[in-house]
C-alpha positions as CSV (number, residue, x, y, z in Angstrom):
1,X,-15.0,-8.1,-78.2
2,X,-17.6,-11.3,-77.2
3,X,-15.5,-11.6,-74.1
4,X,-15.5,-7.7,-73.2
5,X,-19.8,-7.8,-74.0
6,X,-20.0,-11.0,-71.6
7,X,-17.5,-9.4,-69.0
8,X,-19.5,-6.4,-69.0
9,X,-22.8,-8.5,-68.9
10,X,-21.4,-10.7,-65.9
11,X,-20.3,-7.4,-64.1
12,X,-23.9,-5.9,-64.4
13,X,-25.8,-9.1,-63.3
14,X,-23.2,-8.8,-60.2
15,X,-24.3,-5.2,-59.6
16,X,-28.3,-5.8,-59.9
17,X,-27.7,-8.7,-57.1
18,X,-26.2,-6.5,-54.9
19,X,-28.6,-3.8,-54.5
20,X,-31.3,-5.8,-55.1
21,X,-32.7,-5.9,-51.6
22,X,-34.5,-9.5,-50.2
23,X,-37.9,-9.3,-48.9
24,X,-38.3,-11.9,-46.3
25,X,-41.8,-13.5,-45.7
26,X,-41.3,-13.6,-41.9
27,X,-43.9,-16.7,-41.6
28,X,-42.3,-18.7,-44.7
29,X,-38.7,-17.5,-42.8
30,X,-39.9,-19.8,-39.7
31,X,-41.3,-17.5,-37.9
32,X,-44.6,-18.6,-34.9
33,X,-48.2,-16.5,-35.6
34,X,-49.7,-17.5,-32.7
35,X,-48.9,-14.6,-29.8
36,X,-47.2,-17.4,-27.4
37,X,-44.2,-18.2,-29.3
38,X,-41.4,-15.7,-28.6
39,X,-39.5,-14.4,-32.1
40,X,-37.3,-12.3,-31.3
41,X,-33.7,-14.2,-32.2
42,X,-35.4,-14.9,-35.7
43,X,-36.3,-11.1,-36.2
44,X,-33.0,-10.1,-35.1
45,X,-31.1,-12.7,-36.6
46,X,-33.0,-11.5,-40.1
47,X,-32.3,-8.3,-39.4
48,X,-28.5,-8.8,-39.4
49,X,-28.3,-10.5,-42.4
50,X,-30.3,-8.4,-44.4
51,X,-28.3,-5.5,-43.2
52,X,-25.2,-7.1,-44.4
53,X,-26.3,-7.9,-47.6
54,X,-27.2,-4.2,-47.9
55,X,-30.7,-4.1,-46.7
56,X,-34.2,-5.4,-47.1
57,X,-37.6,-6.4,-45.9
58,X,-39.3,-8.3,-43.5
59,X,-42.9,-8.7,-43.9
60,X,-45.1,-10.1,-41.4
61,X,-48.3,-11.5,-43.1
62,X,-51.7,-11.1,-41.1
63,X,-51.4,-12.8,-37.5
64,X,-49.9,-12.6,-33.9
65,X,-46.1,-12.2,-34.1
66,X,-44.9,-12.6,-30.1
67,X,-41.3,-10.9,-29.7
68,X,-39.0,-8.8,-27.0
69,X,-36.7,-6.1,-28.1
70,X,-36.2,-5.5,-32.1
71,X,-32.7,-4.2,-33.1
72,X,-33.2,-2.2,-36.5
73,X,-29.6,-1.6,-38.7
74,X,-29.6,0.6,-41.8
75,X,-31.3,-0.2,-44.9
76,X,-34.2,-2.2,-43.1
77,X,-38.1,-2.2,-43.5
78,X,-40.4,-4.0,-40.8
79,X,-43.9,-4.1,-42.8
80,X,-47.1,-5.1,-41.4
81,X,-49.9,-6.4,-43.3
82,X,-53.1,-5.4,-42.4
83,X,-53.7,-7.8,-39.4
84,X,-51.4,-8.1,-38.4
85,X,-49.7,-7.6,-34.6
86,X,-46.0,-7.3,-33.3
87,X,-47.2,-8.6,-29.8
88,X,-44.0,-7.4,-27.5
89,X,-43.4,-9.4,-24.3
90,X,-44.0,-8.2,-21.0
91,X,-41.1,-10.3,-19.6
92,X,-39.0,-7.6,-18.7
93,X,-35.6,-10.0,-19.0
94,X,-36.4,-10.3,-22.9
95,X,-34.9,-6.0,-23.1
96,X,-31.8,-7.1,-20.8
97,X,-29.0,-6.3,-21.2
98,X,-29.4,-2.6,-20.9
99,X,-28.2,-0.2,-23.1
100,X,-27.5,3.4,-24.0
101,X,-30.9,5.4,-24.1
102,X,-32.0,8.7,-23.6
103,X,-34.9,8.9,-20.3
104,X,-36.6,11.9,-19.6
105,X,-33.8,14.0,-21.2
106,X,-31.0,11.8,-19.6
107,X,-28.6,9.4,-21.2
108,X,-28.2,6.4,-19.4
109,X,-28.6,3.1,-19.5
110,X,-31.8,1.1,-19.0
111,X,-34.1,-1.4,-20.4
112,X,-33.8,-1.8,-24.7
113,X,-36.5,0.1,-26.0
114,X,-39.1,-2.2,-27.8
115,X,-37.7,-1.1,-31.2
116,X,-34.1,0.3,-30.8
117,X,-31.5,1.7,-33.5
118,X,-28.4,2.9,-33.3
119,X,-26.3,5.4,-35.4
120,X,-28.3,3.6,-38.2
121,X,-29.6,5.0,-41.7
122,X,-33.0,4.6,-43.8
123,X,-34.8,3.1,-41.2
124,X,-38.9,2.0,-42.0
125,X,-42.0,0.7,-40.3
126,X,-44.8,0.7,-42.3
127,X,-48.5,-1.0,-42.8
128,X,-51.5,-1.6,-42.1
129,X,-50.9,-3.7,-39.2
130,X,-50.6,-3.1,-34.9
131,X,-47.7,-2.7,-32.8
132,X,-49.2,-3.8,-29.1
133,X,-46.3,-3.0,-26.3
134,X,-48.4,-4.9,-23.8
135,X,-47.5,-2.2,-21.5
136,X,-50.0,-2.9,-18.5
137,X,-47.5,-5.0,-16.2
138,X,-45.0,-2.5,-17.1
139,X,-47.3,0.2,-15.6
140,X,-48.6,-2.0,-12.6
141,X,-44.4,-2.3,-11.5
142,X,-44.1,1.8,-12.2
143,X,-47.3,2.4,-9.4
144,X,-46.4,-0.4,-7.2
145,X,-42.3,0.7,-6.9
146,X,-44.1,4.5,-6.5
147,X,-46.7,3.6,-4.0
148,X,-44.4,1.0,-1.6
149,X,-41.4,3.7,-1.7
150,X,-41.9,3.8,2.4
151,X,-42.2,0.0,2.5
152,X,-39.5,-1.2,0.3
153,X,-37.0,0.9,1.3
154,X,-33.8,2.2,-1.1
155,X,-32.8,-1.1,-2.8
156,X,-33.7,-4.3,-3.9
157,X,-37.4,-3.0,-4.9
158,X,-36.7,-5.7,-7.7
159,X,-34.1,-7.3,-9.2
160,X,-33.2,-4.5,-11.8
161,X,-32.3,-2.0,-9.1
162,X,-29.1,-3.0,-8.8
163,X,-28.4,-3.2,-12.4
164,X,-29.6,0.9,-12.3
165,X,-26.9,1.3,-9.4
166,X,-23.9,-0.1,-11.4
167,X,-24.5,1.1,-14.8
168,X,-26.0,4.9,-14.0
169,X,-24.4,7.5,-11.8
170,X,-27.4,7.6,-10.2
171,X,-26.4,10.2,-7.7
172,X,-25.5,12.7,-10.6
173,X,-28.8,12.2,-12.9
174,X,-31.5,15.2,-12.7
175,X,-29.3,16.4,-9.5
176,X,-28.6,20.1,-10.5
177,X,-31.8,20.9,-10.1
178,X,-34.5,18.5,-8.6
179,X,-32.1,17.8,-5.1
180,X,-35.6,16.5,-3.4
181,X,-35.7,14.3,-6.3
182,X,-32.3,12.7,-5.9
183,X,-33.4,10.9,-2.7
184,X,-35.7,8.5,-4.6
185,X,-34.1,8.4,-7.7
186,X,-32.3,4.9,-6.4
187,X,-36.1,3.8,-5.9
188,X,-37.6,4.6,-9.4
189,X,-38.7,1.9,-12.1
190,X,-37.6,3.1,-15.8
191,X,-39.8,1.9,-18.1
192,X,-38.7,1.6,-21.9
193,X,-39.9,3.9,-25.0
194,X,-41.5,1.9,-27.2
195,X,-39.4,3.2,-30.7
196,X,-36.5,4.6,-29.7
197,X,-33.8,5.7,-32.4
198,X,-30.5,7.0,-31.3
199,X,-28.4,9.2,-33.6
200,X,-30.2,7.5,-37.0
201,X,-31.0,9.0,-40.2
202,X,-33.2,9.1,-42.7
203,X,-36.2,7.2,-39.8
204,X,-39.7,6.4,-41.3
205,X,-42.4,5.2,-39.6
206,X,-46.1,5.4,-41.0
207,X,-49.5,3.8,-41.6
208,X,-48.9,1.5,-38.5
209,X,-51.1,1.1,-35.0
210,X,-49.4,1.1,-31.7
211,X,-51.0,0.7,-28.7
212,X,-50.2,0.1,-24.8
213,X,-46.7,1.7,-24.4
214,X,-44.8,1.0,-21.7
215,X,-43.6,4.5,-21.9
216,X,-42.9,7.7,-24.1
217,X,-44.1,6.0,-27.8
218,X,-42.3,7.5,-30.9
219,X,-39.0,8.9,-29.2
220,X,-36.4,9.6,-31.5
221,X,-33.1,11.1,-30.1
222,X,-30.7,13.1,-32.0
223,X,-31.8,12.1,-35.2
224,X,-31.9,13.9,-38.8
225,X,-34.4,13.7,-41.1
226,X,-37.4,11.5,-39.2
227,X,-41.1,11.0,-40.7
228,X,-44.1,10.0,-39.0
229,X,-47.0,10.0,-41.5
230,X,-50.6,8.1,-41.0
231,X,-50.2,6.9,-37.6
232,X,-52.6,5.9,-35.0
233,X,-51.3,5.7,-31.1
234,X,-53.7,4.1,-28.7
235,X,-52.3,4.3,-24.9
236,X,-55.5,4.6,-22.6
237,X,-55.9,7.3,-20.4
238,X,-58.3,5.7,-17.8
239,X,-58.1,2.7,-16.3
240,X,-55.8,0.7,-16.7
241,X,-54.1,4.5,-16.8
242,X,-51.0,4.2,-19.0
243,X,-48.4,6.7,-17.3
244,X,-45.9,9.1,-18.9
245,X,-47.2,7.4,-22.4
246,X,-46.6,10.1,-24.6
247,X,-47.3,10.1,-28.4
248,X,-44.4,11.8,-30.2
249,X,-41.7,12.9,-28.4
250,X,-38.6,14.4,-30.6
251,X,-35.3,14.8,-28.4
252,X,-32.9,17.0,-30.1
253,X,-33.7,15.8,-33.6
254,X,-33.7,17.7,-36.8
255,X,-35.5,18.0,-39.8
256,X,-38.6,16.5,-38.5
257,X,-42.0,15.7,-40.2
258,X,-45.2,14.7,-38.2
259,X,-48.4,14.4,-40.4
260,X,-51.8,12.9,-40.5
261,X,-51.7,11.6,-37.0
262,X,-54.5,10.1,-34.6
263,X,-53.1,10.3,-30.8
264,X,-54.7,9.1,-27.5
265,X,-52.6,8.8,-24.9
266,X,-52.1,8.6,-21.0
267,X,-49.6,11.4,-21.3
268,X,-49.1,14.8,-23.9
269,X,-49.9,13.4,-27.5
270,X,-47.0,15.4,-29.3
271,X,-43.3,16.9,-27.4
272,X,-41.2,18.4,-28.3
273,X,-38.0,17.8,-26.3
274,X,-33.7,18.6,-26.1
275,X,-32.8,17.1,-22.7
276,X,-32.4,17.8,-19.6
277,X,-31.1,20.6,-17.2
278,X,-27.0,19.9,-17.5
279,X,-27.0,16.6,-19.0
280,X,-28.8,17.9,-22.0
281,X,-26.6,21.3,-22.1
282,X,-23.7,19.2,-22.1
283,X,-24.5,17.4,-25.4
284,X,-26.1,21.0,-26.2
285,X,-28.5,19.7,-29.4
286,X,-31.6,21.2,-30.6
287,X,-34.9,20.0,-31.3
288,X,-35.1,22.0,-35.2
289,X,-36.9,22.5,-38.1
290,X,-39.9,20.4,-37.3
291,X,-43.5,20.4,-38.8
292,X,-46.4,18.9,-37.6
293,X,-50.1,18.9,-39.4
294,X,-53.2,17.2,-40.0
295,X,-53.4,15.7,-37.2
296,X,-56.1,14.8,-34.6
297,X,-55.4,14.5,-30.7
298,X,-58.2,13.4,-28.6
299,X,-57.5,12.2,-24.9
300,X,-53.9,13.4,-23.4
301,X,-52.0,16.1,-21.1
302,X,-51.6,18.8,-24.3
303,X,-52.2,18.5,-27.5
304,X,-48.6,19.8,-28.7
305,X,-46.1,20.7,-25.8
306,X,-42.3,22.0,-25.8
307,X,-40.6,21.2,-22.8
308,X,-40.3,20.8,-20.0
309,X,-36.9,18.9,-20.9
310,X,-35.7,21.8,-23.4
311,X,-32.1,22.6,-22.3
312,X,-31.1,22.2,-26.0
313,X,-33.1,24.7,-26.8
314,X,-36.0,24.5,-29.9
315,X,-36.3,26.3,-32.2
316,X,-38.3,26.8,-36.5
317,X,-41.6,24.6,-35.3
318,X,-44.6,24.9,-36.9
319,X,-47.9,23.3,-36.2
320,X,-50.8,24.0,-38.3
321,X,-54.2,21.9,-39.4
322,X,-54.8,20.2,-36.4
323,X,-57.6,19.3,-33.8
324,X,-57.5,19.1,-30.1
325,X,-60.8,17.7,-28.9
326,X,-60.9,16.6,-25.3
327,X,-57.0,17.1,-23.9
328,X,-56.3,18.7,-20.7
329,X,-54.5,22.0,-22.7
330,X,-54.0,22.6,-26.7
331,X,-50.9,24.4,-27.0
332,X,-47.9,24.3,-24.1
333,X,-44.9,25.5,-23.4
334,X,-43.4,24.5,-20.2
335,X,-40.1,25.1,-18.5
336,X,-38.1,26.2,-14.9
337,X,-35.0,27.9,-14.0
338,X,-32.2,25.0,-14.3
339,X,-33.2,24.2,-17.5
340,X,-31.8,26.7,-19.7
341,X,-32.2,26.3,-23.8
342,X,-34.5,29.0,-25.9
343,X,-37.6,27.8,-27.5
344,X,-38.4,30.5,-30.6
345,X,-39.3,30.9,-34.3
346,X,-42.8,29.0,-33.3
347,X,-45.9,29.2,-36.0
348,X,-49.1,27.8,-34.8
349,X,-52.0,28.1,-37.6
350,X,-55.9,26.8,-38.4
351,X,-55.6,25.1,-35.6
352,X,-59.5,24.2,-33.7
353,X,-59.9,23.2,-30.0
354,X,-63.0,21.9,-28.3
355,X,-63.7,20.7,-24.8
356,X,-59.8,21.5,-23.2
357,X,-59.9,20.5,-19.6
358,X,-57.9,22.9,-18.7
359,X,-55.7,25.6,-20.4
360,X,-56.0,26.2,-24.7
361,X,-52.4,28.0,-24.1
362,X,-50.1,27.7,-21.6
363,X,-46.4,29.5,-21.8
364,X,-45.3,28.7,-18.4
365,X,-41.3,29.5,-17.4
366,X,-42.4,28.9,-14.0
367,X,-43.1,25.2,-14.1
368,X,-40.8,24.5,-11.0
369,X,-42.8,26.4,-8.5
370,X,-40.1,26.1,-5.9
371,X,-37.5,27.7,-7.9
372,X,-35.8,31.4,-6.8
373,X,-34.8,34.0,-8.8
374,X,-31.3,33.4,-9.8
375,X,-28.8,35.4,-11.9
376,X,-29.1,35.2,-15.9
377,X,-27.3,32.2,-17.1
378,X,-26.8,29.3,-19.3
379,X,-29.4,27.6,-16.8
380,X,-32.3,30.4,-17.6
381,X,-35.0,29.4,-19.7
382,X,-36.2,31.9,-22.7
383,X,-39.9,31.5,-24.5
384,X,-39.2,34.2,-27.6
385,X,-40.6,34.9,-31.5
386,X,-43.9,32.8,-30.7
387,X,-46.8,33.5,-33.4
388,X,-50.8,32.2,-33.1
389,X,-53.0,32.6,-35.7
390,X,-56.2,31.2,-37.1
391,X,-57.6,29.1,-34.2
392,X,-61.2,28.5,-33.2
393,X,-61.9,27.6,-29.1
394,X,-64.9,26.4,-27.0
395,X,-65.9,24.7,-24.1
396,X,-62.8,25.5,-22.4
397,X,-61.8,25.7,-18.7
398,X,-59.6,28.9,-19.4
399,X,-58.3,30.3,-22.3
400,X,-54.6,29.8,-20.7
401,X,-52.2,31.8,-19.3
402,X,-48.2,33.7,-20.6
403,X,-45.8,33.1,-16.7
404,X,-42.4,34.6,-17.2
405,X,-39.9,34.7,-14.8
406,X,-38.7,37.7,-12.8
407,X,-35.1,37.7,-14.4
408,X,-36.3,36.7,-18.1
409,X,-39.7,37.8,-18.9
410,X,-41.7,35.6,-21.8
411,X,-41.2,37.5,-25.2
412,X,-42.1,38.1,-28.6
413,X,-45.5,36.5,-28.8
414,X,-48.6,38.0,-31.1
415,X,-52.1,36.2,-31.1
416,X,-54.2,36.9,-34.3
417,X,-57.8,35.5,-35.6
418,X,-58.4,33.9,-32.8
419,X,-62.2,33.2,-31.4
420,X,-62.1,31.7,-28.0
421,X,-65.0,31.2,-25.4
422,X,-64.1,29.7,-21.8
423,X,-64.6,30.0,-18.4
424,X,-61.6,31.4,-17.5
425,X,-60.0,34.0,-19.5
426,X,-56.4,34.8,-20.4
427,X,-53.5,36.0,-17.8
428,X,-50.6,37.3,-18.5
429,X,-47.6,37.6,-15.8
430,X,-44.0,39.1,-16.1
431,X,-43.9,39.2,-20.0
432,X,-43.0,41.9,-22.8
433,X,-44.1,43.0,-26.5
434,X,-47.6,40.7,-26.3
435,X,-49.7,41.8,-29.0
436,X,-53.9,40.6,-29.6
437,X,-54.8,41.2,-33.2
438,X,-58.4,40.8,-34.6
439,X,-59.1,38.3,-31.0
440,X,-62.4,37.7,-29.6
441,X,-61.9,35.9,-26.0
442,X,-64.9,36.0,-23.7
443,X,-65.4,34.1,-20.3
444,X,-67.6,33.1,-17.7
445,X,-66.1,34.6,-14.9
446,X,-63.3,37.2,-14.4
447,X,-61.7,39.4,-16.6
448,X,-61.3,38.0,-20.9
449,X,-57.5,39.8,-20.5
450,X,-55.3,40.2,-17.4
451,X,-52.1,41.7,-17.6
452,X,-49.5,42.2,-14.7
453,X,-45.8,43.0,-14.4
454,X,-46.2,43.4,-17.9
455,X,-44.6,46.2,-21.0
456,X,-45.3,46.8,-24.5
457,X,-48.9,45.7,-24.8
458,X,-51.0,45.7,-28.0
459,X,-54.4,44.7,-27.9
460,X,-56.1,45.9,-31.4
461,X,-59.1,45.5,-33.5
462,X,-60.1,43.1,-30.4
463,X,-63.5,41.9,-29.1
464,X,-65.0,40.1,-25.9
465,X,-68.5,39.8,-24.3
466,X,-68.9,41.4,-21.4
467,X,-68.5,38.9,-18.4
468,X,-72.4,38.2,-16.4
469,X,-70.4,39.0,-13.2
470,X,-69.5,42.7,-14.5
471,X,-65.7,42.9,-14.0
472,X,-63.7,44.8,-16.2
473,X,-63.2,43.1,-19.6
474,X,-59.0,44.1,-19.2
475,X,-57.3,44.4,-15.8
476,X,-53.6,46.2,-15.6
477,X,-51.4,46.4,-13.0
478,X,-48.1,47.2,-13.1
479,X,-48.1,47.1,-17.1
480,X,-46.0,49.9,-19.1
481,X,-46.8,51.1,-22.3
482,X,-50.1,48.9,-23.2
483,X,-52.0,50.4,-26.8
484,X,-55.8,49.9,-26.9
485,X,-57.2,50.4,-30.4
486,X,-60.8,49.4,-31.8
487,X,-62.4,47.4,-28.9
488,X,-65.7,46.2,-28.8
489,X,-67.5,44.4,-26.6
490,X,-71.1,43.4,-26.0
């Protein structure tokens, strides 16, 4: 009996060690806080031996921890304390070799992203410290390779080209429907995301600071089950102008929470994204079930945008309890004919905008302006089952602006409690069933409401100043079966 109890005992003990996950003190574990030494084969090295014990920690106290590329594996925590910085190189050589990443809605291969997972699970980076991607030098190559395209030719505009050439079909990428583009694809720079999970679950990140991205910031691709909570995203939008810097950027991930955010970026703060034109039909994944809330965007292209990469189609989004003060639009949908996918079953609530730059909404299937009207297809883009309610506007340029395309009209969208006062007012081209409930939208100059090539209007219970330079407060032409009930205007 004794040596069954002590078997037992001894068995237990065994079990507590192994899921008893180590928490490494990262400066105790060796590791330089002085920004100049470079970390990165201790942090990875950690990495993989926590991750084969099962999983743990590493904690970097306050101070400057200097580093390239970061590998995450399943079961592993990076934790900053307050004061502390994850200072990532700008030696592009420390993300060589290249691997496997989704770019603009592309797989390829290119440069590591600064913190990179693969098919991994339970995934954190938390604290109250900074992630700084040092992104500047990263930029300066992006506008020099742009700028000297005449100059330096097709190849050898540095070193990486090459690499590009022999890993990527370059020929192939973005070619079904950006031809013009194909020319100087050889010739681009691809910058890294900063976090980029690929096909991970269960991926945390929250409370943390990142600034200066080299590229998109929080880009998740086909993930399930991500949470970005309490974070603050820095990329500056003037000078030194951090391009293509987006915030959030979801690629065909599910089950997706965004909350209590502060973005200011170079680029749109939150998008929402499924890939791109035949590449991303051919791994044919949706961006789903995702919430976003409580959160505050100041400086960027949109506050929350789907598309334009969207071939996967989205779909059950909802974004309520947010501020957009000072972005170029609040809400925006963009995509073109080539891109296929259908973006619908979209809430937007109590949402409050204030000084937009340009549009407050924008549903634009038009965003290619070249593009001709083609047959319906697996390559034709569909905005459907959109809902707005609850959202407060002012100092706007224009309240926005609904552009369908001739062979698939926008559909399904209703506008309710909305108050919005702009310059511009609201234009609506080739879309069908739009209903205004309980709206006020006045502006400055030209009609509050234009409709064209429109059917199955509803504006009721709705209300608008009268513009200064007396046109009509609603303009139709070509519109079949519109409904006007209970205007009033002053």
């Amino acid at each position: 009996m004794n040596l069954r109890i002590t078997l037992l005992a001894f068995l237990c003990l065994c079990a507590t060690a192994i899921l008893r996950a180590e928490r490494v003190d990262m400066l105790k574990a060796g590791a330089k806080a002085n920004g100049k030494a470079l970390n990165t084969k201790l942090i990875n090295s950690t990495i993989d031996r926590l991750n084969r014990g099962g999983g743990g920690t590493l904690f970097f106290p306050a101070g400057t921890y200097l580093t390239g590329s970061i590998h995450l594996k399943s079961n592993i925590t990076l934790e900053l304390e307050a004061g502390a910085t994850l200072l990532f190189s700008d030696n592009f050589d420390d993300y060589l070799p290249f691997v496997e990443v989704r770019h603009e809605g592309v797989m390829m291969k290119s440069f590591q992203p600064l913190i990179y997972a693969v098919d991994a699970e339970n995934i954190t980076i938390k604290g109250e410290g900074t992630l700084d991607g040092q992104g500047k030098k990263w930029w300066m190559e992006f506008f020099r390779v742009m700028i000297d395209l005449k100059d330096n030719g097709m190849r050898d505009i540095n070193k990486y080209q090459p690499m590009w050439d022999a890993q990527n079909d370059t020929t192939a990428i973005y070619a079904e429907t950006n031809k013009d583009y194909v020319s100087t694809l050889q010739r681009r720079f691809f910058r890294p995301p900063f976090i980029q999970p690929v096909r991970c679950k269960k991926v945390k990140i929250e409370g943390v600071k990142i600034v200066n991205s080299p590229f998109w910031t929080i880009n998740p691709a086909f993930c399930d089950n991500v949470t970005v909570h309490g974070v603050t995203i820095y990329n500056p939008s003037k000078d030194p102008k951090g391009p293509n810097t987006d915030g959030i950027n979801p690629s065909s991930c599910r089950n997706v929470r965004i909350s209590d955010c502060f973005i200011s970026v170079g680029d749109d703060c939150i998008t929402i994204k499924s890939g791109r034109d035949a590449d991303g039909r051919k791994y044919g994944k949706a961006c789903e079930n995702i919430t976003i809330t409580n959160c505050v965007m100041l400086s960027g292209h949109g506050g929350v945008v789907i598309g334009s990469e969207m071939s996967g189609g989205v779909r059950r989004v909802t974004i309520s309890n947010c501020v957009f003060d000072g972005t170029d639009s609040g809400i925006r949908l963009k995509s073109s004919r080539g891109r296929g996918g259908v973006v619908e079953e979209l809430r937007v609530d109590n949402i409050v905008m204030k000084n937009i730059q340009r549009n407050a909404f924008i549903f634009d299937l038009f965003y290619d302006k070249e593009s001709k009207v083609e047959p319906v297809s697996e390559r034709t883009p569909v905005f459907r089952n959109i809902h707005l309610s609850n959202i407060t506007g002012s100092d706007i340029k224009q309240i926005g602006y609904i552009k369908g395309i001739e062979e698939m009209p926008v559909q399904g969208l209703s506008f309710s409690n909305i108050n919005m006062k702009a310059e511009v007012g609201f234009i609506v081209d080739i879309a069908e069933d739009i209903r205004f409930d309980n709206v006020d939208f006045s502006s400055q100059t030209g009609s509050p409401w234009q409709f064209s090539k429109c059917k199955q209007i509803v504006l009721n219970n709705v209300r608008s100043k009268y513009p200064v330079n007396q046109h009509p407060i609603v303009t139709f032409e070509d519109v079949d079966n519109a409904i006007i009930n209970n205007w009033h205007f002053k």
